[in-house]
PAKELUM-904178 format. One line per field, with one value per atom (N, C-alpha, C, O): residue number from 0; x, y, z; residue in three letters. Coordinates in steps of 0.02 Angstrom, whole numbers, always signed. Layout:
N
i = c(NUM  ...)
px = c(X  ...)
py = c(Y  ...)
pz = c(Z  ...)
aa = c(ala  ...)
This chain:
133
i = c(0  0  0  0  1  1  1  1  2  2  2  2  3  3  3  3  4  4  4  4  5  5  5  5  6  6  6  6  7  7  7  7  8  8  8  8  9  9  9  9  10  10  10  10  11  11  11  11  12  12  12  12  13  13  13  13  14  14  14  14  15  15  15  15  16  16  16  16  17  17  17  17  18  18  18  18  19  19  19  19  20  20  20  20  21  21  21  21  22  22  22  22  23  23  23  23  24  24  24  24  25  25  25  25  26  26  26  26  27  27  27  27  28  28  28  28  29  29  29  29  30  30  30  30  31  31  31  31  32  32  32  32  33  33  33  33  34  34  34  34  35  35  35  35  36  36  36  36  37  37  37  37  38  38  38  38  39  39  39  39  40  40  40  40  41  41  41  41  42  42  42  42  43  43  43  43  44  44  44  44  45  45  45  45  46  46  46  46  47  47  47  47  48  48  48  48  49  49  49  49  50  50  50  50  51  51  51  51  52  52  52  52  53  53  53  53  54  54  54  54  55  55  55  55  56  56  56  56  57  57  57  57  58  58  58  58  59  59  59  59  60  60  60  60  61  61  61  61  62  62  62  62  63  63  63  63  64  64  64  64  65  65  65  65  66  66  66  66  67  67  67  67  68  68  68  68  69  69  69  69  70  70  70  70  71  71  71  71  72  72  72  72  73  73  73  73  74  74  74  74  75  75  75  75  76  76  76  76  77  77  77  77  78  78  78  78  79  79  79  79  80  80  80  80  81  81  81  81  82  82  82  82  83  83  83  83  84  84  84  84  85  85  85  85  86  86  86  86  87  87  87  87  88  88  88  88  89  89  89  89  90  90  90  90  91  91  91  91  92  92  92  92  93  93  93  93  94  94  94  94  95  95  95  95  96  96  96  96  97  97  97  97  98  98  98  98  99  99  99  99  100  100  100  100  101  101  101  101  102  102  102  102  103  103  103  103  104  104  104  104  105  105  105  105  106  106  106  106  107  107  107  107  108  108  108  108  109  109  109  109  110  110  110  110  111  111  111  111  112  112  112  112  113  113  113  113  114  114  114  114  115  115  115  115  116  116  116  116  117  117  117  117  118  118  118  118  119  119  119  119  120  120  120  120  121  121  121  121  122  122  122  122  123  123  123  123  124  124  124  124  125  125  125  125  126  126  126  126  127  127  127  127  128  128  128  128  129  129  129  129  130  130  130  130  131  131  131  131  132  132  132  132)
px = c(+6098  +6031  +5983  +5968  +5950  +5911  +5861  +5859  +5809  +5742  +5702  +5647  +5767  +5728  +5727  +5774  +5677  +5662  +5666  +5636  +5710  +5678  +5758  +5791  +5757  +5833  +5825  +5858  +5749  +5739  +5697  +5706  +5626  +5594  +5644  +5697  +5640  +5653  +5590  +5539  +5592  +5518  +5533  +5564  +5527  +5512  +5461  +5468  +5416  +5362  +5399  +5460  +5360  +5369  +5312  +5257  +5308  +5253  +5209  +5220  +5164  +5146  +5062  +5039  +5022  +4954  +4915  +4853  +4957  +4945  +4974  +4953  +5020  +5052  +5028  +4967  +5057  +5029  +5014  +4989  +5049  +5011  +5068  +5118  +5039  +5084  +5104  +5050  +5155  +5162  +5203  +5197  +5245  +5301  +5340  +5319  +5392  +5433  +5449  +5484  +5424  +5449  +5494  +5487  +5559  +5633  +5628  +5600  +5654  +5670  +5610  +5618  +5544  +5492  +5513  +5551  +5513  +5536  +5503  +5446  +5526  +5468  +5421  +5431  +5370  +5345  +5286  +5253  +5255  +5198  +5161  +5181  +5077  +5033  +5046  +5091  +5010  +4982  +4957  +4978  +4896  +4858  +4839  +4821  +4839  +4804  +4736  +4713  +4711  +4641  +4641  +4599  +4738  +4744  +4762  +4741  +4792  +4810  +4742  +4729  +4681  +4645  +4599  +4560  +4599  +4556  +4572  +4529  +4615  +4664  +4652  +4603  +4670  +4660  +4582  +4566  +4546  +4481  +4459  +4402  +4473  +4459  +4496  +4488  +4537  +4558  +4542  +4581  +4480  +4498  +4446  +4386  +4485  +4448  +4370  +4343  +4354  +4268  +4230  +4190  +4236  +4187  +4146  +4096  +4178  +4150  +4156  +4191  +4131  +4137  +4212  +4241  +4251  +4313  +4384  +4441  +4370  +4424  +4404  +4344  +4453  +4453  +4394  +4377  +4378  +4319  +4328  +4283  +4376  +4412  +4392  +4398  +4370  +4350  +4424  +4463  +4434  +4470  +4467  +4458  +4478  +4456  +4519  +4508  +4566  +4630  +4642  +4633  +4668  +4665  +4734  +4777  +4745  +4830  +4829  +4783  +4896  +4933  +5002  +5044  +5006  +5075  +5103  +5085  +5165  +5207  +5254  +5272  +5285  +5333  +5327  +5282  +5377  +5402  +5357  +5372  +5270  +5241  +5211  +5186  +5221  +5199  +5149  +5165  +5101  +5044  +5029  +5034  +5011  +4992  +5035  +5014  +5106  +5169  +5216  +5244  +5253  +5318  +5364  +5362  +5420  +5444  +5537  +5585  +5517  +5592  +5631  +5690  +5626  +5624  +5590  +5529  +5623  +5575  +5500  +5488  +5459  +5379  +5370  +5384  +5338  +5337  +5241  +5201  +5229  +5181  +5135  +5170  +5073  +5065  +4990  +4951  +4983  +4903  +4894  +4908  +4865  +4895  +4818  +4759  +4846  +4782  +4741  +4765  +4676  +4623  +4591  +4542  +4616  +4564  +4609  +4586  +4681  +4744  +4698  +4669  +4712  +4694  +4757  +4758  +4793  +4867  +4869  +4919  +4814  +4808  +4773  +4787  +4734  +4700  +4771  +4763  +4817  +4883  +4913  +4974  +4874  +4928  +4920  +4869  +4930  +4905  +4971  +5011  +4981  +5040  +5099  +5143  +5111  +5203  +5210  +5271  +5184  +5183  +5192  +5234  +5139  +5135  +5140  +5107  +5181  +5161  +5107  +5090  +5076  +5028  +5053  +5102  +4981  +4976  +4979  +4962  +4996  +4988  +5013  +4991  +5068  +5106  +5170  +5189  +5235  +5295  +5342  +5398  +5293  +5319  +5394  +5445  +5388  +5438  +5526  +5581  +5493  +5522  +5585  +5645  +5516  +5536  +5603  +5656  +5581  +5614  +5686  +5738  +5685  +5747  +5794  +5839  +5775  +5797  +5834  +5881  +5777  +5800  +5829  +5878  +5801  +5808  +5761  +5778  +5710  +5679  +5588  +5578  +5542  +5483  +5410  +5418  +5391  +5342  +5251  +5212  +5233  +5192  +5127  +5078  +5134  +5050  +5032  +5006  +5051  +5010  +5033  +5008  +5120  +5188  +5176  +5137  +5209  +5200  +5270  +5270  +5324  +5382  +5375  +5338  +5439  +5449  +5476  +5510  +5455  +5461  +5447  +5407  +5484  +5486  +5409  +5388  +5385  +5306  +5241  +5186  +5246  +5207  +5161  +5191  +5097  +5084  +5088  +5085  +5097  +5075  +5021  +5008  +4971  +4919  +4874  +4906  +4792  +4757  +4754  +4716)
py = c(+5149  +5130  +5167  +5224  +5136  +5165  +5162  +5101  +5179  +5169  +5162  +5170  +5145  +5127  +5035  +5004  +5003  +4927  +4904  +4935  +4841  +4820  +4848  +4900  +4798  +4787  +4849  +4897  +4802  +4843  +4891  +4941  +4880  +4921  +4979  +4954  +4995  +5043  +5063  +5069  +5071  +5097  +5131  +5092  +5188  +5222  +5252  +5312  +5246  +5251  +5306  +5301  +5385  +5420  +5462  +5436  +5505  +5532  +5489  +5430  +5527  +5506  +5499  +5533  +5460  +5443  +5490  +5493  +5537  +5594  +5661  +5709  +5678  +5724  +5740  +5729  +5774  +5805  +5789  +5821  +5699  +5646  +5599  +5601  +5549  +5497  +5480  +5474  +5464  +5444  +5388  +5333  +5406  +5328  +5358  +5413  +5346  +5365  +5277  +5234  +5275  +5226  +5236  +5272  +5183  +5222  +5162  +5109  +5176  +5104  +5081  +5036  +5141  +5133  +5119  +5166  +5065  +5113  +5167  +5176  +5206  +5258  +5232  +5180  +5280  +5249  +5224  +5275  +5191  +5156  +5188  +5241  +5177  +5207  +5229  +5200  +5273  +5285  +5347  +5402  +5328  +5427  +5414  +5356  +5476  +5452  +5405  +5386  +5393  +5360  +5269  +5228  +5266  +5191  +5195  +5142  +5227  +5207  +5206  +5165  +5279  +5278  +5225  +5226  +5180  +5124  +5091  +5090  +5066  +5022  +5082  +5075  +5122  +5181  +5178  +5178  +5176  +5187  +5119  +5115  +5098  +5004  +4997  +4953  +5047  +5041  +5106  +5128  +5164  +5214  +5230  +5218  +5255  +5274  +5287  +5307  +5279  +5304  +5249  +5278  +5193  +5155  +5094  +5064  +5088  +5045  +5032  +5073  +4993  +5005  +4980  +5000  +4932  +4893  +4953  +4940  +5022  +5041  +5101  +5109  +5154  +5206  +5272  +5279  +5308  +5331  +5402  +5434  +5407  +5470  +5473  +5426  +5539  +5565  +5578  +5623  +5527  +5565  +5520  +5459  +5570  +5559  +5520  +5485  +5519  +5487  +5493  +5447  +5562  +5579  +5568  +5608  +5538  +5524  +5593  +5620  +5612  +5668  +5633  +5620  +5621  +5635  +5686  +5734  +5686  +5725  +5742  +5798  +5662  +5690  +5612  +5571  +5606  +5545  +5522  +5470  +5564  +5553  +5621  +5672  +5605  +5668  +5651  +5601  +5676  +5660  +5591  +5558  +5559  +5499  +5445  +5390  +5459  +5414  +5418  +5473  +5346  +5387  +5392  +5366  +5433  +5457  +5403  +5402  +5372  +5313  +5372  +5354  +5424  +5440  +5424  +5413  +5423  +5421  +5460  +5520  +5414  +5421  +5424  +5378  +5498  +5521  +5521  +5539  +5505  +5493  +5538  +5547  +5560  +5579  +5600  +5634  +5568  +5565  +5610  +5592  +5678  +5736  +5716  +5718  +5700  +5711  +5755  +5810  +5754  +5804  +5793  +5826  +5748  +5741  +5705  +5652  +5730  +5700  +5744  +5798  +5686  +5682  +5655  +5601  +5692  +5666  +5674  +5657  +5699  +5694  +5618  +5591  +5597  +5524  +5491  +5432  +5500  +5435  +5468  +5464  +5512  +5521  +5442  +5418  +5424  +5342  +5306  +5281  +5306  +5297  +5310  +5292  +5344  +5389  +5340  +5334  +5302  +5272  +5170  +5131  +5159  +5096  +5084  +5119  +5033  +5028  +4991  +4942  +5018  +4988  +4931  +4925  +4882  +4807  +4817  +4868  +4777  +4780  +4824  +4839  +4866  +4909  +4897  +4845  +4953  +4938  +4995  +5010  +5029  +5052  +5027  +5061  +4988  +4944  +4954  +4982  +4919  +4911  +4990  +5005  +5021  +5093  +5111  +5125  +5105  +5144  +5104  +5136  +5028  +4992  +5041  +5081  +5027  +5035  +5125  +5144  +5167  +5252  +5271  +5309  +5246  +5266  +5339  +5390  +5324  +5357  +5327  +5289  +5364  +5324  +5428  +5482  +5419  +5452  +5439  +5438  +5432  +5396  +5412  +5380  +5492  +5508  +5496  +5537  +5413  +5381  +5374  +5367  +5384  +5398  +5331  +5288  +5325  +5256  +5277  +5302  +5256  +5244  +5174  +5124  +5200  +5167  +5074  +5071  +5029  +4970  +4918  +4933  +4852  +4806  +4778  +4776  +4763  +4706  +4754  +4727  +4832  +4860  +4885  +4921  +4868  +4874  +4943  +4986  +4964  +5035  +5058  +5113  +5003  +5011  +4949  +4897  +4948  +4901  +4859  +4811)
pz = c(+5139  +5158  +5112  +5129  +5042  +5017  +5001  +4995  +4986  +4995  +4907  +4880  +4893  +4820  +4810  +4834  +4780  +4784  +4703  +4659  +4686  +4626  +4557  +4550  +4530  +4486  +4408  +4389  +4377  +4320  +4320  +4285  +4374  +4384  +4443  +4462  +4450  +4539  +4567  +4533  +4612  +4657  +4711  +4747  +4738  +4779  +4826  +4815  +4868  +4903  +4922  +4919  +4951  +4971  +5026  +5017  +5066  +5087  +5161  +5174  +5197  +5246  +5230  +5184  +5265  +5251  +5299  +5295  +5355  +5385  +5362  +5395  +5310  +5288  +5243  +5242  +5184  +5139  +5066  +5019  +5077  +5011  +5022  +5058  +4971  +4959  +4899  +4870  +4852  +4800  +4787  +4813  +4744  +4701  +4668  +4650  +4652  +4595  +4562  +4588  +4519  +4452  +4398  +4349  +4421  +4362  +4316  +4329  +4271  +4241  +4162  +4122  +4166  +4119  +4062  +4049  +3992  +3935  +3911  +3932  +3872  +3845  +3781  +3750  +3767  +3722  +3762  +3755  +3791  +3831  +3846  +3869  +3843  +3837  +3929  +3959  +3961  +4017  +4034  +4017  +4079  +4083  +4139  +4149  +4207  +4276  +4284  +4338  +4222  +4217  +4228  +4249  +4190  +4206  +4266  +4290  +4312  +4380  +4419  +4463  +4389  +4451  +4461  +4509  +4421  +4433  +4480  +4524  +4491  +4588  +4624  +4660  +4627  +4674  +4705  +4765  +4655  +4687  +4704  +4725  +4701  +4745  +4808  +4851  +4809  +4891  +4908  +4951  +4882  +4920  +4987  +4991  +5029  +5114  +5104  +5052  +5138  +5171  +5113  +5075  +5105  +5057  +5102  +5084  +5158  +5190  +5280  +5311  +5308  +5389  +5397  +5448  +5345  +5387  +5361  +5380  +5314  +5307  +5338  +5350  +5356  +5380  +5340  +5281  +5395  +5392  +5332  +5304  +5329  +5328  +5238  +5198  +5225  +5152  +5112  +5128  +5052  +5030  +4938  +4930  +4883  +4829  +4804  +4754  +4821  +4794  +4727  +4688  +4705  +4630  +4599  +4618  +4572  +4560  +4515  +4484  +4522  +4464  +4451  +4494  +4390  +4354  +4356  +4323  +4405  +4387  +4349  +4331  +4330  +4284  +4246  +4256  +4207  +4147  +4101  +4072  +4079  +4040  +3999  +4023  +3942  +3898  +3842  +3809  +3828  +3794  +3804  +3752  +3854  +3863  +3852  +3834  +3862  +3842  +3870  +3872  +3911  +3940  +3898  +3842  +3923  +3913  +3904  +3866  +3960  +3983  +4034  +4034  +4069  +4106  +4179  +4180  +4234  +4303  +4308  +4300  +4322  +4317  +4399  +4438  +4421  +4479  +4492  +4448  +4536  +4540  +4609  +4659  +4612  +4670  +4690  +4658  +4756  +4784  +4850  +4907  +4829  +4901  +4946  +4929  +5001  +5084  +5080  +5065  +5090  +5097  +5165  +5180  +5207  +5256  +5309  +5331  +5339  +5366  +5429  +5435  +5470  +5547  +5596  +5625  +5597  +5617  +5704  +5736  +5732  +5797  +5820  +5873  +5779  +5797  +5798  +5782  +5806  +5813  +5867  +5869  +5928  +5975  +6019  +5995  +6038  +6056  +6027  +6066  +5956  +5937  +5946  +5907  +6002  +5997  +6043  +6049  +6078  +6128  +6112  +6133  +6071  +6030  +5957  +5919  +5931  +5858  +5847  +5880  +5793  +5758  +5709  +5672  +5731  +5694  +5628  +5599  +5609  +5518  +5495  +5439  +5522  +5504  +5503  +5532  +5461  +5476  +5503  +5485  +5561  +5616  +5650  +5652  +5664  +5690  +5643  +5641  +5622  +5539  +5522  +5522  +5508  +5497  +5528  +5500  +5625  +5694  +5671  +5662  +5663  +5666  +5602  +5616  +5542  +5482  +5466  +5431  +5519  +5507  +5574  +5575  +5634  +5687  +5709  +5740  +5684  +5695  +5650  +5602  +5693  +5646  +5647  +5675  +5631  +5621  +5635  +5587  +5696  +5723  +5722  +5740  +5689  +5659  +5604  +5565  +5588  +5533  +5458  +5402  +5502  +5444  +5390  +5408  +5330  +5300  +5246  +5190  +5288  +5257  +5206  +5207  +5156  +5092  +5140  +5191  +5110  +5156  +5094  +5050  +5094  +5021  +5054  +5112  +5001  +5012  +5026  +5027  +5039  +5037  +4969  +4929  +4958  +4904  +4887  +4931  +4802  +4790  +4798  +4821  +4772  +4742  +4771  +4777  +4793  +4801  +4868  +4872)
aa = c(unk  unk  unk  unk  unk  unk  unk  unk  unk  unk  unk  unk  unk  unk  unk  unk  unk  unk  unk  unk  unk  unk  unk  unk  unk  unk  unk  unk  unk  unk  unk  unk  unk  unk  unk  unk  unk  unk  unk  unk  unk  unk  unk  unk  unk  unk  unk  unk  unk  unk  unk  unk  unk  unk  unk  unk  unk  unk  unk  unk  unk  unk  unk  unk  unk  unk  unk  unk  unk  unk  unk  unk  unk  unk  unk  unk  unk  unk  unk  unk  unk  unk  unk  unk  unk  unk  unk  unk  unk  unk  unk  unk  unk  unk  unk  unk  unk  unk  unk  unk  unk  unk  unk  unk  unk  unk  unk  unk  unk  unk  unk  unk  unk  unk  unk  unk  unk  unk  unk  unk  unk  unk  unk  unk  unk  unk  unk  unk  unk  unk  unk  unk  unk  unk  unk  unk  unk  unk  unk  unk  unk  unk  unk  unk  unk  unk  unk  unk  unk  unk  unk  unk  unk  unk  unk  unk  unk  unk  unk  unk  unk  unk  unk  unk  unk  unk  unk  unk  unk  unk  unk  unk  unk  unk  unk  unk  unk  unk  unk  unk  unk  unk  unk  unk  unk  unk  unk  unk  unk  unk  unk  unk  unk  unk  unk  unk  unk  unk  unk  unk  unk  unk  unk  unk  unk  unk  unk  unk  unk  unk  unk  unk  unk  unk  unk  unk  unk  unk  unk  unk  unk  unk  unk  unk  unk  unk  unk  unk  unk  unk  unk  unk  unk  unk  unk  unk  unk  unk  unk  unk  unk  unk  unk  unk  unk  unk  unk  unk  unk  unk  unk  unk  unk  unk  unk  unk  unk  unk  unk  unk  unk  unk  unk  unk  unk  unk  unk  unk  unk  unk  unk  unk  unk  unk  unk  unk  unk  unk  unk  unk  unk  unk  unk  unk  unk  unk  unk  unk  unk  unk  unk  unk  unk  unk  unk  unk  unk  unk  unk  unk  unk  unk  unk  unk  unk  unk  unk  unk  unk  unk  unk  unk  unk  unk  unk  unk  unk  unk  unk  unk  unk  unk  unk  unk  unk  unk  unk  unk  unk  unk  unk  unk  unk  unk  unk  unk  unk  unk  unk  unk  unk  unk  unk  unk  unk  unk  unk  unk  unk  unk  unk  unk  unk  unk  unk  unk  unk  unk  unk  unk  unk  unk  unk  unk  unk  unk  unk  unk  unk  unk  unk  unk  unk  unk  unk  unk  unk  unk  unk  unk  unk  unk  unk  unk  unk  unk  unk  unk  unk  unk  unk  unk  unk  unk  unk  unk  unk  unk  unk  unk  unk  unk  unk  unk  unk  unk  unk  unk  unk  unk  unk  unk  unk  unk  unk  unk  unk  unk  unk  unk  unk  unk  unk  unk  unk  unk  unk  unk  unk  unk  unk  unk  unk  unk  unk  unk  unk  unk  unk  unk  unk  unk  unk  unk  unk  unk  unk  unk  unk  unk  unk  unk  unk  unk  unk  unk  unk  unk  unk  unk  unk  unk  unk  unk  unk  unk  unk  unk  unk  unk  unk  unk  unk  unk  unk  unk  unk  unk  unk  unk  unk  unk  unk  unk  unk  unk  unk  unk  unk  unk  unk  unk  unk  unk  unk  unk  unk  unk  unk  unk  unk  unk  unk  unk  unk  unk  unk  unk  unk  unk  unk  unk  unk  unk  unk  unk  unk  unk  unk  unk  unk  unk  unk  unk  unk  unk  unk  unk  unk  unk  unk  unk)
């Protein structure tokens, strides 16, 4: 049972949207290809929190860091680790949750698949979930 998605690319979602960030691991890059956190943070900041009344209220700058598979603005063809750490995790607003899953979520999903789910606002690795946007 593994939580990586995708033949040439691989993809990994990792991290909780109440914990201490969220990221990706991307296998499969060739090396050689331009990339700097500046091309990711553009999608990032089109979905990020506190911009409007219909997304969550919650402050947070969503700064991507490269962690690993790019060196001077190039990957590498190594796994490209990716990562956006919480500044403003409110993991008590989901006590309500241990109780119900949340809509538009894959709570459910999760409980079936691990046997277990994480209900303060956990966001397990799940196919069709976007990375980005």
């Amino acid at each position: 049972m593994g939580s990586f998605f995708g033949q040439v690319f691989r993809v990994a979602t990792f991290g909780e949207s109440h914990g201490g960030g969220v990221g990706v691991v991307v296998d499969g890059c060739p090396p050689h290809l331009a990339l700097t956190p500046e091309d990711i943070q553009t999608d990032l900041d089109r979905r990020r929190p506190g911009q409007s009344a219909i997304v969550t209220p919650r402050q947070e700058s969503d700064r991507c860091e490269i962690l690993s598979g790019v060196f001077e603005g190039k990957t590498l063809g190594t796994p490209i680790a990716l990562l956006v750490r919480n500044q403003d995790a409110r993991s008590q607003d989901y006590q309500e949750m241990a109780e119900k899953f949340r809509p538009s979520h894959a709570d459910a999903t999760y409980q079936a698949k691990y046997g277990l789910r994480n209900w303060q606002g956990g966001d397990g690795p799940r196919p069709g979930k976007p990375l980005v946007g």
